[in-house]
N, C-alpha and C positions, 0 to 999 in steps of 0.2 A: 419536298425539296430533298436532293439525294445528298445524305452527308458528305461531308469530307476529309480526309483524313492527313497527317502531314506525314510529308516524307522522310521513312527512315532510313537514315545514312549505317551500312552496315558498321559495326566496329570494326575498326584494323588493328590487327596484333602488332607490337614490337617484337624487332628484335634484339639479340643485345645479351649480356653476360654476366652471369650466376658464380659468385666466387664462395666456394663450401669448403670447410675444416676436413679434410679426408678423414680424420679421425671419429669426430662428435657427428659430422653432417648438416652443423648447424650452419648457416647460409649468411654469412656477414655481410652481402653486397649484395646489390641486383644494378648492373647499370645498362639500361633500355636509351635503343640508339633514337638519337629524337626521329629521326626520318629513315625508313627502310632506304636499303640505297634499292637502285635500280636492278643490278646486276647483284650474282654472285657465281664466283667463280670457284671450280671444284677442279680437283687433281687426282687421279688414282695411280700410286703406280704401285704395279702386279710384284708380290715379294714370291718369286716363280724359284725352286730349285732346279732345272734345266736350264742351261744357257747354251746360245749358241756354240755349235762345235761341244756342247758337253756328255753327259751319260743320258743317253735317247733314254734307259728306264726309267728317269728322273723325269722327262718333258713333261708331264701332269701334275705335276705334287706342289702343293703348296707350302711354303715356307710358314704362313700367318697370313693375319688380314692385311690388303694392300695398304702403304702409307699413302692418306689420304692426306691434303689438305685443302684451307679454306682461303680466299683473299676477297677482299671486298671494300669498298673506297663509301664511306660515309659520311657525311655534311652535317654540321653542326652552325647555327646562325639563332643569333640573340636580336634581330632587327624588330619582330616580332612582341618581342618580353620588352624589349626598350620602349616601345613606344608605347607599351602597359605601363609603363613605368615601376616595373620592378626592382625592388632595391638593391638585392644582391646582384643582380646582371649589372646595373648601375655602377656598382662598387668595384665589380671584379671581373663582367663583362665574363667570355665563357672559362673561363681559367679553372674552373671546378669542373666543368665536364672533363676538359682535356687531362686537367691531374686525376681524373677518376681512371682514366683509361690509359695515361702514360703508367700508373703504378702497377698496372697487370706484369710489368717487366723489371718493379724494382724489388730487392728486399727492402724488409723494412728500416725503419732509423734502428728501431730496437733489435733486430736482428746485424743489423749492422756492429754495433757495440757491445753487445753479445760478442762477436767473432772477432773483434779486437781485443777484446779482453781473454780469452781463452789463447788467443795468440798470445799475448804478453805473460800470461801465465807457463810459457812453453810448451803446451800442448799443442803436440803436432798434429797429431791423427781429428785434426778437424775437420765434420761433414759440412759440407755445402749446405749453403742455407738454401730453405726448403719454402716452396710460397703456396699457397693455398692452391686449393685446384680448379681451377676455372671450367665451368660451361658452358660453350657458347647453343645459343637457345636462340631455332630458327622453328617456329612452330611446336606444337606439341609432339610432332615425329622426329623432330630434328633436336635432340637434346643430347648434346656430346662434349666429351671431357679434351678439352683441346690445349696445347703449350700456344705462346705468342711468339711468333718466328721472325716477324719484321714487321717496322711501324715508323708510318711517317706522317708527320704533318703538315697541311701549309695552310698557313695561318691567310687571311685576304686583305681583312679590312679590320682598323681600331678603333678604340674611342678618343677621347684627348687625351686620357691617361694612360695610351699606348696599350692599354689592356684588348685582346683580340675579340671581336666580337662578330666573327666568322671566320669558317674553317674548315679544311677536307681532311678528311684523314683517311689513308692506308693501312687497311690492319693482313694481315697475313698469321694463320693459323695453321697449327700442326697438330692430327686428329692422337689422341692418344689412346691407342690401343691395348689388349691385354698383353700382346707384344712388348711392351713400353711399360704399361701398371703389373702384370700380374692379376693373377683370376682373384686372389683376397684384396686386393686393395678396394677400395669405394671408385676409383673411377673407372678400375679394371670393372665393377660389376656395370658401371653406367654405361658406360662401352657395350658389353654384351647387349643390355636394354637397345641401345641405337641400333646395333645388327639385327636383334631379332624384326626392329618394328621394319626394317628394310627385307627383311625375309617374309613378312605379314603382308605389307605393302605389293610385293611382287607376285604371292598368292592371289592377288585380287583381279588381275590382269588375264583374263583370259586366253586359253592357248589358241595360240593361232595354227590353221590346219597346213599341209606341204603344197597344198594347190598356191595359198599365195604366194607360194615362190616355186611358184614352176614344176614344180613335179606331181604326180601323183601319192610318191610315198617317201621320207627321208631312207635315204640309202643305211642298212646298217651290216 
């Protein structure tokens, strides 16, 4: 009798976002999107010192790394947990997923009263409060230090307690480069990490010869 074996469903990674102390490196959050979305959507745009009509010895040189960013639309639904009958989806239905991910763009309460009080104190020369540094984490090549640029939600369906318990959301990210951190800061070095593995990655790619595009030799 030929054995049988059961079928293994391979693991799918999350994706989703890594909030770390630039300072210690210590990792206070991980919030992993429940459902990869379908799509994602990427931006480059070239930070080029030539511009039109400008110094033609300029037209090759690079400014820095292009400002990239990220947008991508991901579904959040508790239909699932409900009908497990979990207690906290019960109680508050997804209202912790969404405030995990609405506060990547808040300070905090405590930094917040913090910077009341140093105002009431008359000190002027007060810094902007400062938030952890976020990584958004699409795979283990795609691990990048990113700001939250825009975020929307729309909420679909509730419970009877008006609590949402479905919901899409919009997130929009802005990649932050050494441009942005600096080569000493911790996300300045994570940054360089994401370029290099995209310089690894294109190594792997074999060179294509000039015959497939029509010539015998690129002109030089």
């Amino acid at each position: 009798m030929t054995p049988t074996f059961p079928q293994i469903s391979p693991r799918i990674l999350k994706g989703g976002i890594a909030l770390v102390d630039a300072v210690t490196g210590r990792v206070s959050r991980i919030i992993a999107l429940q459902y990869n979305p379908e799509t994602l959507s990427r931006t480059l745009q070239v930070q080029a010192v030539g511009t039109e009509g400008g110094d033609r010895s300029q037209a090759l040189r690079l400014k820095g790394p292009p400002i990239e960013s990220y947008k991508l639309d991901a579904e959040i639904d508790a239909v699932d947990q409900l009908d497990d009958g979990v207690a906290l989806v019960q109680e508050v239905g997804i209202l912790p997923q969404l405030a995990s991910l609405e506060l990547l763009v808040y300070p905090t309460s405590a930094q917040l009263r913090d910077h009341h009080a140093a105002a009431g104190r008359g000190e002027l020369q007060i810094a902007p409060m400062e938030s952890a540094l976020s990584l958004f984490i699409w795979s283990a090549s795609r691990v990048v230090p990113v700001r939250v640029t825009d975020f929307t939600i729309n909420e679909e369906f509730f419970d009877t307690r008006l609590n949402p318990i479905r919901a899409k959301v919009s997130l929009g990210m802005r990649v932050l480069s050494v441009t942005d951190l600096g080569f000493d800061h911790r996300g300045g070095s994570l940054y360089l990490r994401y370029q290099k593995e995209k310089e690894r990655l294109a190594r792997l790619l074999p060179n294509d010869s000039s015959a497939v595009l029509g010539l015998r030799e690129v002109p030089t």
